[in-house]
mmCIF file of the N, C-alpha and C atoms, coordinates in Angstrom:
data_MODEL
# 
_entry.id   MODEL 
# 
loop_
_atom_site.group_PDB 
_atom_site.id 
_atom_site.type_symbol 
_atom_site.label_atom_id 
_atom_site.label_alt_id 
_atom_site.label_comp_id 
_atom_site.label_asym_id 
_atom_site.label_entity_id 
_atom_site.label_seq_id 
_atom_site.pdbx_PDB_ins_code 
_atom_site.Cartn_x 
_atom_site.Cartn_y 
_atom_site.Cartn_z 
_atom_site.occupancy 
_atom_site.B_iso_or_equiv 
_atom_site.pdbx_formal_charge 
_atom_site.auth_seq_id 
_atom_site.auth_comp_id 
_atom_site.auth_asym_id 
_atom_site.auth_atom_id 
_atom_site.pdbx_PDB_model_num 
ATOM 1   N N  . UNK A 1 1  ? 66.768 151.346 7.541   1.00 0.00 ? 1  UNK A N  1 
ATOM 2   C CA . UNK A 1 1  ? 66.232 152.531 8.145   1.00 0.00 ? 1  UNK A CA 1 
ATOM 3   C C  . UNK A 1 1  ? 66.428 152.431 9.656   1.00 0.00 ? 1  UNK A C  1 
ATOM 4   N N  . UNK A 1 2  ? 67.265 153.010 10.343  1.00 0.00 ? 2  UNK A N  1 
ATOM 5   C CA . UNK A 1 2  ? 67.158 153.372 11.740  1.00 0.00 ? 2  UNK A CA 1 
ATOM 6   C C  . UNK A 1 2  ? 66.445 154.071 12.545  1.00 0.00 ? 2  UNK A C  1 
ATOM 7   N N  . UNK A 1 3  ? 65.564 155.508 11.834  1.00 0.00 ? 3  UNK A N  1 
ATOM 8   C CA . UNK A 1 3  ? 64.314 156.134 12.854  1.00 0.00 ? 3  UNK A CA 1 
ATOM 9   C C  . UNK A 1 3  ? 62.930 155.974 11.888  1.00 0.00 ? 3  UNK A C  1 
ATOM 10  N N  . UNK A 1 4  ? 61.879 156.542 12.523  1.00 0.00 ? 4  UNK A N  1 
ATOM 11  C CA . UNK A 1 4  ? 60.648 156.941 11.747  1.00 0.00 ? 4  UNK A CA 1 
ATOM 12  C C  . UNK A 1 4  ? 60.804 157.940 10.922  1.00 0.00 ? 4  UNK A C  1 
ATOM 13  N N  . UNK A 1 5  ? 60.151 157.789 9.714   1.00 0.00 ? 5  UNK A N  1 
ATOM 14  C CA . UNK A 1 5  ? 59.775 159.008 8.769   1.00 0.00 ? 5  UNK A CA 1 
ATOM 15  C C  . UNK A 1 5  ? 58.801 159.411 9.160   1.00 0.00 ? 5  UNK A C  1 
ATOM 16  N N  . UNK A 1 6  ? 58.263 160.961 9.137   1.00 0.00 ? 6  UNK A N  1 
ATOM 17  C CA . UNK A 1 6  ? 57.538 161.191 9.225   1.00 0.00 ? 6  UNK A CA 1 
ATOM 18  C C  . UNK A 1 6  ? 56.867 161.643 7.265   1.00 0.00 ? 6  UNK A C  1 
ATOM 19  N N  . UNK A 1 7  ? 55.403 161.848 6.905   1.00 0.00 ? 7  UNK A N  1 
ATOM 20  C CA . UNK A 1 7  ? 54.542 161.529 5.868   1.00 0.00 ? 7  UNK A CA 1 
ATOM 21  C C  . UNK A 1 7  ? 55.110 162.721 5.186   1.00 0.00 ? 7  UNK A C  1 
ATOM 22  N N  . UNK A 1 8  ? 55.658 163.984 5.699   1.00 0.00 ? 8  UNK A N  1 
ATOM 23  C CA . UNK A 1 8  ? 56.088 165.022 5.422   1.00 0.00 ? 8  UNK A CA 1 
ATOM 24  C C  . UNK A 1 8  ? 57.695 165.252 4.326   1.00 0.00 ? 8  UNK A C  1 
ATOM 25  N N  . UNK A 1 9  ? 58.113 164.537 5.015   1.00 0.00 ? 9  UNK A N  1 
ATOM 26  C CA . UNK A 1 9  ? 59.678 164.386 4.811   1.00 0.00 ? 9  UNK A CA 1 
ATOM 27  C C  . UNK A 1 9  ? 60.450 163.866 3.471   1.00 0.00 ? 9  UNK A C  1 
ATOM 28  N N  . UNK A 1 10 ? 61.298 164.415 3.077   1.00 0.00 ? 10 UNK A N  1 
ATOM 29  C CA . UNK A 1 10 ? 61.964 163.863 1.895   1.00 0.00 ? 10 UNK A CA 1 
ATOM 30  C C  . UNK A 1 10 ? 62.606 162.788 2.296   1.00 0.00 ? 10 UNK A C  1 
ATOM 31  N N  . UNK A 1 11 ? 62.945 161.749 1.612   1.00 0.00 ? 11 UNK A N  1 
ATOM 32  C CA . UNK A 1 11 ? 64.125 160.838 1.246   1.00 0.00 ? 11 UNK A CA 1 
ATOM 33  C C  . UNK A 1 11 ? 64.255 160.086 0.256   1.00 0.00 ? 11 UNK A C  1 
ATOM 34  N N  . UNK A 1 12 ? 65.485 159.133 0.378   1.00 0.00 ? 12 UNK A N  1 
ATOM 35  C CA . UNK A 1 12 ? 65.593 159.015 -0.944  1.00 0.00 ? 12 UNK A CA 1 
ATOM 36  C C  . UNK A 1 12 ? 65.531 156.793 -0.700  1.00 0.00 ? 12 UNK A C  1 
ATOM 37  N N  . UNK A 1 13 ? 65.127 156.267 -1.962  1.00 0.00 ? 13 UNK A N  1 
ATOM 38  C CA . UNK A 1 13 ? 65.472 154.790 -1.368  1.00 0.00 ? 13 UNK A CA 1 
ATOM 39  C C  . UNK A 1 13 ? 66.127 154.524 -2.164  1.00 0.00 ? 13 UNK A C  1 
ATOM 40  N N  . UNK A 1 14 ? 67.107 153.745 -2.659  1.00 0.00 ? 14 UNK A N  1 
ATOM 41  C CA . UNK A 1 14 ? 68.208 152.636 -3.265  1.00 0.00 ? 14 UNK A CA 1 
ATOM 42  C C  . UNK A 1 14 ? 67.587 151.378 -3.341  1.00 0.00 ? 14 UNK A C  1 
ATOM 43  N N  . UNK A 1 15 ? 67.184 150.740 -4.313  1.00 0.00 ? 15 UNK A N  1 
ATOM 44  C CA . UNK A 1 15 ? 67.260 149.702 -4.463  1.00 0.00 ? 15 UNK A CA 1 
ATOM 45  C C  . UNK A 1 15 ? 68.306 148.866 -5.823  1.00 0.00 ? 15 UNK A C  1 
ATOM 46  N N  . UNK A 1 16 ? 68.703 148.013 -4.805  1.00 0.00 ? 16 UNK A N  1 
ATOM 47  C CA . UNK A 1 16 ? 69.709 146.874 -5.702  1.00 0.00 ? 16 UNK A CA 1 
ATOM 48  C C  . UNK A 1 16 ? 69.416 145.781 -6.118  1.00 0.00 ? 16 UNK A C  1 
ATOM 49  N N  . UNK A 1 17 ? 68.623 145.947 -7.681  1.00 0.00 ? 17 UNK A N  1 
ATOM 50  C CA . UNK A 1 17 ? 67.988 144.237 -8.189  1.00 0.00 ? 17 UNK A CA 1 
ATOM 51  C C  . UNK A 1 17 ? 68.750 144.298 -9.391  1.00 0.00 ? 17 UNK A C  1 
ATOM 52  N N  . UNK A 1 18 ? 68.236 142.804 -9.366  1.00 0.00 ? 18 UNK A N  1 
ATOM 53  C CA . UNK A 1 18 ? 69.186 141.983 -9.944  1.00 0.00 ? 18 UNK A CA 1 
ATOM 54  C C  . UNK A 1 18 ? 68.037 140.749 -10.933 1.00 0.00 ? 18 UNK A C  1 
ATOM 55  N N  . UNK A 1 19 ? 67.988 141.370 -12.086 1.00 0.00 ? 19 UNK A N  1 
ATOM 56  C CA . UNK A 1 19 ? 67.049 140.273 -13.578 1.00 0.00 ? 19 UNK A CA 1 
ATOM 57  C C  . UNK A 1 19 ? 67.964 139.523 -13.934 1.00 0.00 ? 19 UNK A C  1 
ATOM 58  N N  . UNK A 1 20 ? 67.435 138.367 -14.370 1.00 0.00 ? 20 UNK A N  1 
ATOM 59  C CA . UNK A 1 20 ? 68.262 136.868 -15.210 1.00 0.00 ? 20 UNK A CA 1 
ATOM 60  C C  . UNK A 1 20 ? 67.359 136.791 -16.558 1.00 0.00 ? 20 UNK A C  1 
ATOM 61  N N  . UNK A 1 21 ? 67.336 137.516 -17.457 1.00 0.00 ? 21 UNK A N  1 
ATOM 62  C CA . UNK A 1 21 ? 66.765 137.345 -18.323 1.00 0.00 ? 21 UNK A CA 1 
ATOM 63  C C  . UNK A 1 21 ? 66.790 136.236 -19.093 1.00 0.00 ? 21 UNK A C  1 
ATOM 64  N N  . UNK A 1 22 ? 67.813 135.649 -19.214 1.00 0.00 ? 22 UNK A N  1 
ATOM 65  C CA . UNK A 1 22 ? 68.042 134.502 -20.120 1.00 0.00 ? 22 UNK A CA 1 
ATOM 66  C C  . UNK A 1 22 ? 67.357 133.424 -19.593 1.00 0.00 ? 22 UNK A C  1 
ATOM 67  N N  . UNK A 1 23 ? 67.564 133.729 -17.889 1.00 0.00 ? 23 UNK A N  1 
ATOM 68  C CA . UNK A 1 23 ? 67.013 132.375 -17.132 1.00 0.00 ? 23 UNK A CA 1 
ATOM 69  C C  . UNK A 1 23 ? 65.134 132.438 -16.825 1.00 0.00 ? 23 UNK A C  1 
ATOM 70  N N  . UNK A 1 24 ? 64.754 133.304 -16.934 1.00 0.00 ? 24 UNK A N  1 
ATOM 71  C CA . UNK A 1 24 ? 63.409 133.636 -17.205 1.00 0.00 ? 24 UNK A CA 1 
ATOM 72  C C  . UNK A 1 24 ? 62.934 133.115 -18.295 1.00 0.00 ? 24 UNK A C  1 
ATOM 73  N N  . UNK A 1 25 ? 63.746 133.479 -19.630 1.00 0.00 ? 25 UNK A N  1 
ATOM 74  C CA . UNK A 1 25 ? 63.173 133.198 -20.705 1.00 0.00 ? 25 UNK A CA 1 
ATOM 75  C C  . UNK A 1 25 ? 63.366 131.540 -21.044 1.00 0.00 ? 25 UNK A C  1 
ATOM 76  N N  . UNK A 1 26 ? 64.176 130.887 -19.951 1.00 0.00 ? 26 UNK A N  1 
ATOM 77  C CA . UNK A 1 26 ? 63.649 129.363 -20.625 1.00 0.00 ? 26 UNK A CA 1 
ATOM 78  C C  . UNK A 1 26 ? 62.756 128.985 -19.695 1.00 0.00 ? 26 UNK A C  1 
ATOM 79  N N  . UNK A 1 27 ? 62.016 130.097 -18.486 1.00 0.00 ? 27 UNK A N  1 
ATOM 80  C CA . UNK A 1 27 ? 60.903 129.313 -17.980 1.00 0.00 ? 27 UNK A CA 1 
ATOM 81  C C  . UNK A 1 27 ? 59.468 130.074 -18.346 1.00 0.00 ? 27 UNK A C  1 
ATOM 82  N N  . UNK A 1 28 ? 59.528 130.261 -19.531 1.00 0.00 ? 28 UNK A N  1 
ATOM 83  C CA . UNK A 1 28 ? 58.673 131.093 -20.557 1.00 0.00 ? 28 UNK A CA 1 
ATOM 84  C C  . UNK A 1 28 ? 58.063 132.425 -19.933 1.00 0.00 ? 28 UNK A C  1 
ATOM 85  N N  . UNK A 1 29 ? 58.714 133.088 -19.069 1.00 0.00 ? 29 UNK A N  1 
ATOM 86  C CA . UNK A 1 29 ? 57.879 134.434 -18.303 1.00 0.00 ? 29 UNK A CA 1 
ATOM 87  C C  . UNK A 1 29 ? 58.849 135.308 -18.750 1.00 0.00 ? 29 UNK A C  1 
ATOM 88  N N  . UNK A 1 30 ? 59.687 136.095 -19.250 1.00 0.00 ? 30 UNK A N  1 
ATOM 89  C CA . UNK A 1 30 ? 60.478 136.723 -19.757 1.00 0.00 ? 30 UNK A CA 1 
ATOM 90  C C  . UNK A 1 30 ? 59.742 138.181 -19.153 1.00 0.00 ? 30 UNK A C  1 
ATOM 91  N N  . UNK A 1 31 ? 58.944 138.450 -19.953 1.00 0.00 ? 31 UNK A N  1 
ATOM 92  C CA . UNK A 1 31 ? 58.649 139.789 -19.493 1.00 0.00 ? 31 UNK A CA 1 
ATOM 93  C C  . UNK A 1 31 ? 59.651 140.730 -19.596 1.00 0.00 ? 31 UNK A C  1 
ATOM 94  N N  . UNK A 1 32 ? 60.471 141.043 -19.405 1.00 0.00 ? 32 UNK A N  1 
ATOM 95  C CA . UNK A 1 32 ? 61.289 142.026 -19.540 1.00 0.00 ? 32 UNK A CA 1 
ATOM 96  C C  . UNK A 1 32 ? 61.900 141.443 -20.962 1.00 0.00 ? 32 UNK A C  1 
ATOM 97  N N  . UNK A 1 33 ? 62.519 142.876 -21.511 1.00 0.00 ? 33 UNK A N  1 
ATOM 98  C CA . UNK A 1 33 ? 63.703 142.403 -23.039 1.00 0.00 ? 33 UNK A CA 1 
ATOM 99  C C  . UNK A 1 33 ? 64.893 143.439 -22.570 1.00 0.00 ? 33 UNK A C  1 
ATOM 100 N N  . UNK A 1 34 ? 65.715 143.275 -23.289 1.00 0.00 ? 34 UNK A N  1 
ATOM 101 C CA . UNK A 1 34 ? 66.957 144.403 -23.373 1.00 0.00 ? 34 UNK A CA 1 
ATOM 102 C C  . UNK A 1 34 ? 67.469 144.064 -24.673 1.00 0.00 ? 34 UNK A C  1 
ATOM 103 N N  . UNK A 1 35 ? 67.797 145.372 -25.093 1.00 0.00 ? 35 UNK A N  1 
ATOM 104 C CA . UNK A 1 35 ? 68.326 145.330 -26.607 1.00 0.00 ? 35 UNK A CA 1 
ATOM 105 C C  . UNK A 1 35 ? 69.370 146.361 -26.380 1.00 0.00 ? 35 UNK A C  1 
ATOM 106 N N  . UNK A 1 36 ? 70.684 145.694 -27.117 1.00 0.00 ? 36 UNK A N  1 
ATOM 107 C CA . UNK A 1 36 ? 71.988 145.858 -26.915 1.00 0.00 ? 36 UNK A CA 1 
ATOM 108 C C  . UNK A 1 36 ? 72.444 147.066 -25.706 1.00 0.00 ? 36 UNK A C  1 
ATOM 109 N N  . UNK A 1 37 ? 72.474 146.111 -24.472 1.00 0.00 ? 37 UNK A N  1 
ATOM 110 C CA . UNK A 1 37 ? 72.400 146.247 -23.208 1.00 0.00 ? 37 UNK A CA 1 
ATOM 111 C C  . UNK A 1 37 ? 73.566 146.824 -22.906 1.00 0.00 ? 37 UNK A C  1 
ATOM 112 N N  . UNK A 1 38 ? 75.120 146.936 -23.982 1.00 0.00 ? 38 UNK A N  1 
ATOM 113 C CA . UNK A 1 38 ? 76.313 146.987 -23.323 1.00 0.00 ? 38 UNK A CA 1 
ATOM 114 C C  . UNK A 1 38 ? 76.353 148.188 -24.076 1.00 0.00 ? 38 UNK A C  1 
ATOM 115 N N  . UNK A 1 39 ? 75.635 148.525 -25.476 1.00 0.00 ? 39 UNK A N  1 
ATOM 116 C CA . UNK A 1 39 ? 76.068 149.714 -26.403 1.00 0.00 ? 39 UNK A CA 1 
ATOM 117 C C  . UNK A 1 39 ? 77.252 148.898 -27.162 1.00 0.00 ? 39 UNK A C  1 
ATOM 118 N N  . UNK A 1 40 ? 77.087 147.720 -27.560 1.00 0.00 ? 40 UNK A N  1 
ATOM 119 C CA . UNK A 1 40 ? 78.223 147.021 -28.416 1.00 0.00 ? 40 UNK A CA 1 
ATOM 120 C C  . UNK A 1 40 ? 78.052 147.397 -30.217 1.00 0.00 ? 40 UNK A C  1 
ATOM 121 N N  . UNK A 1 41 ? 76.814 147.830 -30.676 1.00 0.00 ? 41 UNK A N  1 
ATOM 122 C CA . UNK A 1 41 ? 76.338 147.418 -31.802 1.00 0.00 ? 41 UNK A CA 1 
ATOM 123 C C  . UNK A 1 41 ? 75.756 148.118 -32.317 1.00 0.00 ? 41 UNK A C  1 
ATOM 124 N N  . UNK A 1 42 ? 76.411 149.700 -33.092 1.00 0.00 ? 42 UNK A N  1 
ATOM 125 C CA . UNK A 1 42 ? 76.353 150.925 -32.767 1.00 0.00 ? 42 UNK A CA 1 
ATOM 126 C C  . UNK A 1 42 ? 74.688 151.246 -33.914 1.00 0.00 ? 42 UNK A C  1 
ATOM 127 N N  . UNK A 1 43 ? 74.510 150.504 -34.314 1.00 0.00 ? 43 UNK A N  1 
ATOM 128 C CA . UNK A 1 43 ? 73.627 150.260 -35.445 1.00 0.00 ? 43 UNK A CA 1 
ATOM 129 C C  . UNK A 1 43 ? 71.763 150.308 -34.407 1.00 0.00 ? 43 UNK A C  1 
ATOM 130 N N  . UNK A 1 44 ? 71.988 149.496 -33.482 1.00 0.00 ? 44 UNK A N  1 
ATOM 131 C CA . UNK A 1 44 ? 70.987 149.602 -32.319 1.00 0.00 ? 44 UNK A CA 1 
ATOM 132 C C  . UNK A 1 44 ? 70.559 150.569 -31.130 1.00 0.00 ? 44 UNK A C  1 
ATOM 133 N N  . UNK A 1 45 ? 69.687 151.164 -30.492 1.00 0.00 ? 45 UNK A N  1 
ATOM 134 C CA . UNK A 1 45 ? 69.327 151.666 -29.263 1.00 0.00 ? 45 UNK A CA 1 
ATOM 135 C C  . UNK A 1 45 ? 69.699 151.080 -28.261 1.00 0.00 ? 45 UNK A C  1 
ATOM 136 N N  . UNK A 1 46 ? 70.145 151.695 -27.399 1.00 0.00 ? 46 UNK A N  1 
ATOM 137 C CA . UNK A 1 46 ? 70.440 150.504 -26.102 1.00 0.00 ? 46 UNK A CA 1 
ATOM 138 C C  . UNK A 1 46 ? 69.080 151.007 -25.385 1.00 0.00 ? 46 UNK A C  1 
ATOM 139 N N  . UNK A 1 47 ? 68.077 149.801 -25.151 1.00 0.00 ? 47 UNK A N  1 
ATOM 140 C CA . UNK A 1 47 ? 66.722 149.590 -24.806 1.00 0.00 ? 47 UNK A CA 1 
ATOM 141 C C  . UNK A 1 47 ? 66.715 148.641 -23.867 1.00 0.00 ? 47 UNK A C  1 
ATOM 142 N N  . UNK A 1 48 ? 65.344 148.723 -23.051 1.00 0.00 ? 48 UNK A N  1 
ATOM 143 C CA . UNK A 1 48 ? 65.186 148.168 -22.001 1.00 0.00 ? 48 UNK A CA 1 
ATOM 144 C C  . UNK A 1 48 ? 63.285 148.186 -22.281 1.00 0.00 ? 48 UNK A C  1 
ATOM 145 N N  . UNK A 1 49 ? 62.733 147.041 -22.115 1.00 0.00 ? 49 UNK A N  1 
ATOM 146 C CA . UNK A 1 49 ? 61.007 146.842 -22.086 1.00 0.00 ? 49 UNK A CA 1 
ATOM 147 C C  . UNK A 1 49 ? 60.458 145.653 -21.323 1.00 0.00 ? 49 UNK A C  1 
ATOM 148 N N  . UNK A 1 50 ? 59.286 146.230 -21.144 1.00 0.00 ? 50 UNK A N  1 
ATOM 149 C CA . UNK A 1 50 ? 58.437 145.031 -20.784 1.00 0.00 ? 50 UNK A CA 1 
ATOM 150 C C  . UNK A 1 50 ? 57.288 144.993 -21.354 1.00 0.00 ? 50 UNK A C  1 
ATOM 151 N N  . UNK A 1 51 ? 57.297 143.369 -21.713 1.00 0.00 ? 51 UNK A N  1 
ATOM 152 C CA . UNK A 1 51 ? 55.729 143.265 -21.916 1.00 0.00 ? 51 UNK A CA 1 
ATOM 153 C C  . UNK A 1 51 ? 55.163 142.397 -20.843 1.00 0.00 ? 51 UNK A C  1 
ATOM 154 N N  . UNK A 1 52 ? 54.534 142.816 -19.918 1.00 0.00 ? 52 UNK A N  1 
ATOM 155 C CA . UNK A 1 52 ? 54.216 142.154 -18.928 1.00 0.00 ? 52 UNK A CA 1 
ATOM 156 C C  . UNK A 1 52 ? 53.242 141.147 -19.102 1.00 0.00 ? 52 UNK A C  1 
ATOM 157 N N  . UNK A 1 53 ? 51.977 141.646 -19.488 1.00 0.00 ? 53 UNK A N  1 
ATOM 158 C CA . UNK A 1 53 ? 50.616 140.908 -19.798 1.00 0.00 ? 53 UNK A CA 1 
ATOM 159 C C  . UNK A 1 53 ? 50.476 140.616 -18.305 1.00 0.00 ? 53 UNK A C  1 
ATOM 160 N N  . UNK A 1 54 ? 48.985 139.724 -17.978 1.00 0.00 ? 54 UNK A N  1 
ATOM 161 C CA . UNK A 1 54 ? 49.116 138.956 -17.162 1.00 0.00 ? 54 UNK A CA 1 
ATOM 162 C C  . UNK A 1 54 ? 50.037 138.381 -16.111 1.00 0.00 ? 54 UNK A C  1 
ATOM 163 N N  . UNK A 1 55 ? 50.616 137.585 -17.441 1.00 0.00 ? 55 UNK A N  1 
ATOM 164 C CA . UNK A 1 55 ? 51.079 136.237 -16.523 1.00 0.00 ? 55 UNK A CA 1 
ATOM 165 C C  . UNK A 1 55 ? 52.510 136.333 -16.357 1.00 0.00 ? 55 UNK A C  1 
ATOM 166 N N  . UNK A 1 56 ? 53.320 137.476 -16.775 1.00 0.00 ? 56 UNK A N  1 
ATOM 167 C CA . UNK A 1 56 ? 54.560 137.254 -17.371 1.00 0.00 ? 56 UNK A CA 1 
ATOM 168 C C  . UNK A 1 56 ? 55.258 138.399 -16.652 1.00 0.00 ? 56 UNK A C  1 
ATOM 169 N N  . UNK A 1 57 ? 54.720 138.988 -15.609 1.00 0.00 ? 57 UNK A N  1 
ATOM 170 C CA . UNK A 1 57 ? 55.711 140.338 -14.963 1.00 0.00 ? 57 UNK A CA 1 
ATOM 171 C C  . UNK A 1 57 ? 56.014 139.235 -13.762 1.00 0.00 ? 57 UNK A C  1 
ATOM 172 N N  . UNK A 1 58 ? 56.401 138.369 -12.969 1.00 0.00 ? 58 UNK A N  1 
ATOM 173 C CA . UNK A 1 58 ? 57.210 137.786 -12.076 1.00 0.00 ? 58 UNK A CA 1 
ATOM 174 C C  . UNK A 1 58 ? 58.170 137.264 -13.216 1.00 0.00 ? 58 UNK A C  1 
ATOM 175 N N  . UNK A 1 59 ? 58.550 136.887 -13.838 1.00 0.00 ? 59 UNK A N  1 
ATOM 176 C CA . UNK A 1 59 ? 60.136 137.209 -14.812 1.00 0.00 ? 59 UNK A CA 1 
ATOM 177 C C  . UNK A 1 59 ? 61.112 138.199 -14.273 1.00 0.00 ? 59 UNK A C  1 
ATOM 178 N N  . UNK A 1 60 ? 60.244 139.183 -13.884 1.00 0.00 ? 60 UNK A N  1 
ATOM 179 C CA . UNK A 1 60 ? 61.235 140.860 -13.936 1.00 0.00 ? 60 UNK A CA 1 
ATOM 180 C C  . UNK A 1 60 ? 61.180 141.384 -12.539 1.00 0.00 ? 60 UNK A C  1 
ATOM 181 N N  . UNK A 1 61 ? 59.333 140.867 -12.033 1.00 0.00 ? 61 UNK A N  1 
ATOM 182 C CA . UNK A 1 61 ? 59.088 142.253 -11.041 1.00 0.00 ? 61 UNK A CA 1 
ATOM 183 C C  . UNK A 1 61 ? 58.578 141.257 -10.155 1.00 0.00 ? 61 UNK A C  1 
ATOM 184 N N  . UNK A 1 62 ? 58.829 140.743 -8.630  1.00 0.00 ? 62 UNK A N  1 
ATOM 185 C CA . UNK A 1 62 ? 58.147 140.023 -7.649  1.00 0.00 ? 62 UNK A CA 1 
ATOM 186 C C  . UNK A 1 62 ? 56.493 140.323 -7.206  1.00 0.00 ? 62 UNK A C  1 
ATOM 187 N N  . UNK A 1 63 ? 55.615 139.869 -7.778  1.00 0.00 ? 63 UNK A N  1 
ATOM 188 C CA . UNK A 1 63 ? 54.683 139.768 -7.969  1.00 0.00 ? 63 UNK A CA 1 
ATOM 189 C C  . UNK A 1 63 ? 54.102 138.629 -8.287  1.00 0.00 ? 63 UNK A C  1 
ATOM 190 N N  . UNK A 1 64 ? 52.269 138.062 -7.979  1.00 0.00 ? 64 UNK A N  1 
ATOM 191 C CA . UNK A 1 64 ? 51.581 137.328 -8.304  1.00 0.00 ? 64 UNK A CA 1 
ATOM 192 C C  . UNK A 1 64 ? 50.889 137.251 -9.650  1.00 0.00 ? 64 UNK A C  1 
ATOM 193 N N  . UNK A 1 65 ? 51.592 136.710 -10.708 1.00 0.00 ? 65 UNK A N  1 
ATOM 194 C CA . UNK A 1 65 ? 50.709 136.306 -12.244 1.00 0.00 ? 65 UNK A CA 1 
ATOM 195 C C  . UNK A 1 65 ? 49.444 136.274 -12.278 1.00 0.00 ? 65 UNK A C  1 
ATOM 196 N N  . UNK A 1 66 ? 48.875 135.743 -11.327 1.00 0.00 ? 66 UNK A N  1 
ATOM 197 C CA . UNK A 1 66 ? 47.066 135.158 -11.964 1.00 0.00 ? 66 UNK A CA 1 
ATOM 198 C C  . UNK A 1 66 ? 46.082 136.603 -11.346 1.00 0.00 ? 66 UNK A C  1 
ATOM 199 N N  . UNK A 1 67 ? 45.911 136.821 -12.742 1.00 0.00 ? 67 UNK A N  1 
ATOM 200 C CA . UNK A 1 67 ? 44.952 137.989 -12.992 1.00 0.00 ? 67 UNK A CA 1 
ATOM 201 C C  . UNK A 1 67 ? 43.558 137.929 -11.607 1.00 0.00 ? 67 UNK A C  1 
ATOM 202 N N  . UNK A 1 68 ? 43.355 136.251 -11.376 1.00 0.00 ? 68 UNK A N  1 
ATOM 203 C CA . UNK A 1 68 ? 42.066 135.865 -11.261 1.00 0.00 ? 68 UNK A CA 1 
ATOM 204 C C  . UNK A 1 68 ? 42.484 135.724 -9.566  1.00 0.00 ? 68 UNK A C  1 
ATOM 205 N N  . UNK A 1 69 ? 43.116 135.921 -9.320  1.00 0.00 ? 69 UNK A N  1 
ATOM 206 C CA . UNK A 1 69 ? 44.066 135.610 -7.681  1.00 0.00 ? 69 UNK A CA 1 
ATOM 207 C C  . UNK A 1 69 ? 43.546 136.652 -6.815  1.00 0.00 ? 69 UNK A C  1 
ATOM 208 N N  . UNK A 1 70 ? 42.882 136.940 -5.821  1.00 0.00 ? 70 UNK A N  1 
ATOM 209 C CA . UNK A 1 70 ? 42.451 138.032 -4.684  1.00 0.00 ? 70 UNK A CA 1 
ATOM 210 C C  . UNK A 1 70 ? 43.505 137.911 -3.582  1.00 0.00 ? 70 UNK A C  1 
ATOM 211 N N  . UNK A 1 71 ? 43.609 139.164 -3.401  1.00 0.00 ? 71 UNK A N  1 
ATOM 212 C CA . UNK A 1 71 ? 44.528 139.284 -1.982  1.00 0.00 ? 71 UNK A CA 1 
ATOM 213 C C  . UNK A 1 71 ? 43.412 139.728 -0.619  1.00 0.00 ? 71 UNK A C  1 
ATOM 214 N N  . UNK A 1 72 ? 43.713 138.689 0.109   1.00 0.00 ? 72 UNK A N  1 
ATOM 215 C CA . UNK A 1 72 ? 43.053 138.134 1.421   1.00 0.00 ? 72 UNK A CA 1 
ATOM 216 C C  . UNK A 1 72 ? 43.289 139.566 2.327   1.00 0.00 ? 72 UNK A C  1 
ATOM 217 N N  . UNK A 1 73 ? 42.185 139.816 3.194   1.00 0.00 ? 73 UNK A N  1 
ATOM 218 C CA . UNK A 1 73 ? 41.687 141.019 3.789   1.00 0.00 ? 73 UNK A CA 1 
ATOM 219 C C  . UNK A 1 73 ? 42.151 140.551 5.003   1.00 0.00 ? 73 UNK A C  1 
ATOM 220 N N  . UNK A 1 74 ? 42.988 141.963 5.702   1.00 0.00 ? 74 UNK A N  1 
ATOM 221 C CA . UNK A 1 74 ? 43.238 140.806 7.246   1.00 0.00 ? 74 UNK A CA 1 
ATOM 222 C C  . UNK A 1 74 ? 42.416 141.309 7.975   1.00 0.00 ? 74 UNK A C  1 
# 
């Protein structure tokens, strides 16, 4: 972003992320699934989910797991 928005104003944001599902799922937080992701397997939906719960949305989404965790008042 180069100027101020003002509270009024349209725009638009882009974001470019990037999930490792496989590599999530051997550090047991998976949270996210995808089911036949390429459209290879005409028999399936090509799907995308989460089950977050708790402890298990930093797998997918940058965030703090522990339900029980307070964020400090500045």
């Amino acid at each position: 972003m180069n100027r101020t928005y003002k509270a009024t104003e349209q725009y638009t944001i882009y974001i470019n992320y990037i999930v490792k599902p496989d590599y999530t799922k051997l550090l047991g937080t998976q949270g996210i699934y995808f089911v036949n992701p390429k459209g290879e397997n005409k028999n399936e939906p090509v799907q995308i989910w989460t089950q977050g719960e708790p402890e298990s949305n930093s797998g997918w989404l940058p965030t703090i797991d522990k339900p029980n965790q307070k964020q400090l008042k500045k």
